[in-house]
N, C-alpha and C positions, 0 to 999 in steps of 0.2 A: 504493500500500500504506500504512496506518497504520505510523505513525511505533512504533517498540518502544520507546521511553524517554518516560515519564511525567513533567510534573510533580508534584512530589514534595506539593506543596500547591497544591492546584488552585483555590484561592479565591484570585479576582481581581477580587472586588465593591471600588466606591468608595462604601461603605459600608451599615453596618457593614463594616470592613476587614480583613484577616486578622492573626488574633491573630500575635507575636512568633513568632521560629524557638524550637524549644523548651516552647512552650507545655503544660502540663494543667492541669484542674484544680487539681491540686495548688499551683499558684499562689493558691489563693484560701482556703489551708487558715486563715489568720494573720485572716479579714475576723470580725469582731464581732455575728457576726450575733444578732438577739435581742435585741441593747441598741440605748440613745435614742444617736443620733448628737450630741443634747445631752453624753451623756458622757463624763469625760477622756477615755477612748480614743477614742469617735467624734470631737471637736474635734481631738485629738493627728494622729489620719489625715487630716482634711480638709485643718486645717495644713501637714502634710507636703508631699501633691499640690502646695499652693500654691507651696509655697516651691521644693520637686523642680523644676516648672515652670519658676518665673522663675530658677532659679539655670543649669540646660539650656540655657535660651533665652538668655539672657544679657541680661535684661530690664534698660532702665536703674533706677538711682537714681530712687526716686521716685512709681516707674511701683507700681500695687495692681493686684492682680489675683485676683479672684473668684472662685467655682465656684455659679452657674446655675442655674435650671431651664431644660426643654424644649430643652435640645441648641444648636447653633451657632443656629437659628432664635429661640429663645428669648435668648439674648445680646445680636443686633442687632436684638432687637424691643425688646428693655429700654434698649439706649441710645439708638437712633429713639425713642420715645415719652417719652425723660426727657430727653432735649437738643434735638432738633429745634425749630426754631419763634423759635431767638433771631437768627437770622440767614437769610438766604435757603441752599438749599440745589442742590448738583449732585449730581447719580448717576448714574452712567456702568456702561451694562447691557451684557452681551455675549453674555449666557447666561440662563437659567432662572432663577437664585436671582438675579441682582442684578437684573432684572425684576420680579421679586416684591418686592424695597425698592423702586423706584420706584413700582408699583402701591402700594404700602403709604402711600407716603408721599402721593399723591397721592388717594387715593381715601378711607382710613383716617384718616389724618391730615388731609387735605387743607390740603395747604401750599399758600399762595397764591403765592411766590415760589419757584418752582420747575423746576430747569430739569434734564430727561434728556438723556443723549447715549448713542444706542445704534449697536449696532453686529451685524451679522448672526454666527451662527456660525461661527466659525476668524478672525474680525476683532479686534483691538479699537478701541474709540471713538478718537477723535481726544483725548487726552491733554492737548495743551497748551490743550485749551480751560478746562482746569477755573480757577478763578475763584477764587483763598485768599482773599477775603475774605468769602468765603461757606463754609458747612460742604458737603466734599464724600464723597461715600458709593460704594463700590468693593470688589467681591471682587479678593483680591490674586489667586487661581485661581480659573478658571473652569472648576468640577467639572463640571457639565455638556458642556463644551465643547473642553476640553483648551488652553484659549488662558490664559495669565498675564500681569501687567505682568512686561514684563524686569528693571525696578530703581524704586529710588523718586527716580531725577531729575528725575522732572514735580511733583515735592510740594514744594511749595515749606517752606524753613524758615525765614521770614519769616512763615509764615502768621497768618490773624488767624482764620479757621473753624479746624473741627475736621479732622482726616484721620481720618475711619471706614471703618475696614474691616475684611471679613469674610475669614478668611485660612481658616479651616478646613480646607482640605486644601493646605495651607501651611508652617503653622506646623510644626516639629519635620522638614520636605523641604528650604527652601529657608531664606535666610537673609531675616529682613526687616528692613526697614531702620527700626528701631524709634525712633530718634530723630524720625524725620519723621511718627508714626503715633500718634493719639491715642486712636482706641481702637480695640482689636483683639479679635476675638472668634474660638474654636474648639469641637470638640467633642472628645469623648474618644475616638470612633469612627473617627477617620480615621487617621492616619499611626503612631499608636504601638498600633493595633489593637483599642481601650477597646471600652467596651459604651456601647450608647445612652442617651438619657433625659439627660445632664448636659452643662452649656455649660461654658465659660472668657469669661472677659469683663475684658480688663487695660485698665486708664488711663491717660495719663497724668495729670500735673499741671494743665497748661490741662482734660480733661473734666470731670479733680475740681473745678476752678474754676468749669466753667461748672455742675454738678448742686448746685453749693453756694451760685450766685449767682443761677439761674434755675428758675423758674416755670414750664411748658409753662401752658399757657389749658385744656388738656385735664385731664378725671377720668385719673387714676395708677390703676388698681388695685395692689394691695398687691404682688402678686409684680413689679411694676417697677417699686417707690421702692428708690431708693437714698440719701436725702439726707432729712431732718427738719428743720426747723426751720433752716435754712442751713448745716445740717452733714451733713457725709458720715458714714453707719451705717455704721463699722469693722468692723462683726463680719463682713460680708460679705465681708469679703477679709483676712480672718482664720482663716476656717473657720466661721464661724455661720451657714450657709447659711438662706435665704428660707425654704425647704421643706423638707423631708423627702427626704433621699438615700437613695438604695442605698447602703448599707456593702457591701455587692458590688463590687458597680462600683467605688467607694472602692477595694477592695486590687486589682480589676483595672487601674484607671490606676495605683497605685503601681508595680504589679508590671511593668508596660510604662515608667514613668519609670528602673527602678531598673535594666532590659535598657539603658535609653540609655545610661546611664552607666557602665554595664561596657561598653560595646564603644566609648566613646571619647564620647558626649554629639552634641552638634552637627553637628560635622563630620561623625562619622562615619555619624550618619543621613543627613544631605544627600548623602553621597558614594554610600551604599548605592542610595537613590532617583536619582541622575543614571546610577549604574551600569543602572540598568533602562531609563533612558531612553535612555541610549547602545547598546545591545543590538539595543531597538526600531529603533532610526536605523537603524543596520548592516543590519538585516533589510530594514526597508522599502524602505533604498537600492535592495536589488537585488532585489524584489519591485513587478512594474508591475501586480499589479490594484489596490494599495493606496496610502495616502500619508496622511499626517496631515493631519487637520480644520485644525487650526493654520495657518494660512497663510504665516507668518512666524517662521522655525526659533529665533528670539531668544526665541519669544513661546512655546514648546513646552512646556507641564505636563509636569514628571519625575511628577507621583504620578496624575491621571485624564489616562491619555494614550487622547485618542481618534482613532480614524482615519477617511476616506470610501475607500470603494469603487470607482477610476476606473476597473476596467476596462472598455472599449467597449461590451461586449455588455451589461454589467451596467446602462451609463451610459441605454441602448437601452429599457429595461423603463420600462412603468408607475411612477410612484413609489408605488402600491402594491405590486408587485410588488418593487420594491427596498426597501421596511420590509419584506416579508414574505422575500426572500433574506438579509437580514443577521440576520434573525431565526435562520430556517434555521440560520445557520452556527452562532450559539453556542448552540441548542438542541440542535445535534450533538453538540458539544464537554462540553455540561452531562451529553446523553446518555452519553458515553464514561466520565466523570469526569473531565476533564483541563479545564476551564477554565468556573466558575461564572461565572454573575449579570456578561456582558462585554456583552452588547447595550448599543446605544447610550441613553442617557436618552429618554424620551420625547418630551418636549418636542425633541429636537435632530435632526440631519440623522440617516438610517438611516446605520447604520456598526457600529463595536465599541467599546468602553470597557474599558482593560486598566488595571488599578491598578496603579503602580510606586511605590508608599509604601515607606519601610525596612522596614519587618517581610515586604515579598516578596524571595526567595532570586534573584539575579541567574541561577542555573544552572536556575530555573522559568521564567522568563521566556525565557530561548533556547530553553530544550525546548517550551515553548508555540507558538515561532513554527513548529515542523515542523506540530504539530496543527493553526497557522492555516492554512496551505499544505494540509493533505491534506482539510478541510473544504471550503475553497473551491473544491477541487476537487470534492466530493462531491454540491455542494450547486451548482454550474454546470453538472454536467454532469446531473442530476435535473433542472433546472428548463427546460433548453434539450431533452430529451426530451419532457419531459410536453409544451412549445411545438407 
């Protein structure tokens, strides 16, 4: 029988992510629209985000941080193509997007000294290989994948490279270890619920160093200088953004920074997010068709928690037929209304992908797992008929 208790918010995309508890429109009633983001008020809002950000995060001394174009993709393309090249470089893939830096850097860019270390889905790379005296490149979460580094004990802080990493469904879940981390890049779309189209992009002091001291050999187009004439262009992490922002979006991340800090800032998002992935655990413990992609529970994303499908009969199909049963299931689920946009990424093993960012309700996430249980029933016992 279907489950009678609904999630109350049934968006569980890992991105675009579901807006704050509380949300309407009317959050957006304060945004400027009609006027130049050049003007006081549009600089006063950009400023703000900036600052809301690193003060939440608890960003060091030192550290500048930006607002982007073209989203978390647009951030590590701006510091790959402005820093890369002065040193040899590692990148350590596990998943979809840090695949796409490697390809980028190798084919785009093509670095001659250059070394990947990959690792299949629910793995990650062997860690102690990376190299500090070389710049090494790293999603701190693997959104596609649901695998994360545990800690930043493999980064050395001695290092002579850079520590770039793409934390984007990270940052405002877990805590990062920002001292060891030289540039960090997010979006506004993932954990605190923002609208698309706009990156984050923080430095530290050694990136400022190297974008103040080095030359790539490569043409810059203009939307990824950051630096003139051996100086770093301040406005950019001021609020004088490259481009042309949405003053939208502008009061929609306000309005998601300003939830973090009424309900406690840091802590309390990370705790909200482990609270969904703790939920998930409990479930899956005693549910045997399922089990986390993750292969190593140390290594388990609280916010794209993805899972595979072991039961027997399931394991038994085509892997056509197993894309097309995991498809099944949250096509149900989308069907009913109780659980959007959960299928596995594309690019990754067939399975499901359940967002556990702070802005999802801990008491959505357990009412979802009845739905996953009456789906998988729905949709084994359909497919083992039609057989």
């Amino acid at each position: 029988m279907k489950p009678a208790l609904k999630p109350q918010n049934p968006c569980f995309s890992s991105g675009p992510c579901a807006k704050r508890p509380g949300w309407s429109l009317n959050a957006l009633k304060d945004a400027p629209l009609g006027r130049s983001h050049r003007a006081k008020i549009g600089k006063v809002k950009l400023a703000e985000v900036i600052e809301r950000s690193k003060r939440i995060l608890g960003m060091p001394e030192g550290y500048v941080l930006g607002i982007v174009p073209a989203s978390d993709t647009g951030a590590i393309e701006m510091a790959m193509w402005s820093m890369l090249g002065a040193r040899g470089v590692d990148v350590f893939a596990w998943e979809s997007f840090g695949a796409g830096w490697a390809t980028d850097c190798k084919n785009q860019l093509k670095l001659a000294d250059l070394h990947v270390h990959k690792a299949d889905y629910g793995r990650l790379p062997d860690l102690s290989k990376a190299k500090w005296d070389r710049d090494v490149i790293f999603t701190f979460n693997g959104t596609t994948s649901g695998v994360r580094v545990p800690n930043g004990d493999w980064i050395a802080r001695d290092r002579q490279g850079l520590a770039i990493c793409d934390a984007t469904s990270a940052v405002f879940a877990m805590h990062l270890p920002w001292d060891k981390l030289d540039v960090v890049t997010w979006s506004w779309q993932k954990v605190l619920g923002g609208e698309g189209a706009h990156g984050m992009l923080a430095l530290s002091p050694r990136a400022v160093a190297r974008l103040t001291s080095y030359t790539p050999s490569w043409p810059l187009p203009k939307i990824f200088q950051m630096s003139k004439s051996g100086k770093l262009i301040d406005g950019i992490f001021v609020g004088d953004t490259i481009n042309t922002p949405s003053m939208l979006c502008v009061e929609d991340a306000l309005d998601g920074l300003k939830w973090a800090e009424q309900i406690g800032g840091l802590d309390a998002l990370v705790k909200r997010s482990n609270d969904n992935l703790r939920t998930l655990e409990e479930w899956a413990a005693k549910t045997p068709w399922i089990d986390f992609l993750a292969e190593d529970p140390k290594t388990r994303s609280s916010t794209s928690i993805c899972f595979k499908i072991v039961d027997p009969w399931y394991r038994g199909l085509s892997p056509e037929e197993q894309v097309d049963g995991a498809k099944k299931i949250a096509a149900l689920l989308e069907k009913e209304g109780v659980a959007y946009d959960i299928a596995a990424y594309r690019d990754a093993p067939p399975g499901l992908r359940i967002w556990g960012g702070a802005t999802v309700e801990t008491y959505d996430i357990a009412a979802l797992t009845l739905w996953l249980e009456w789906a998988w029933g729905e949709v084994k016992a359909s497919m083992s008929k039609a057989a």
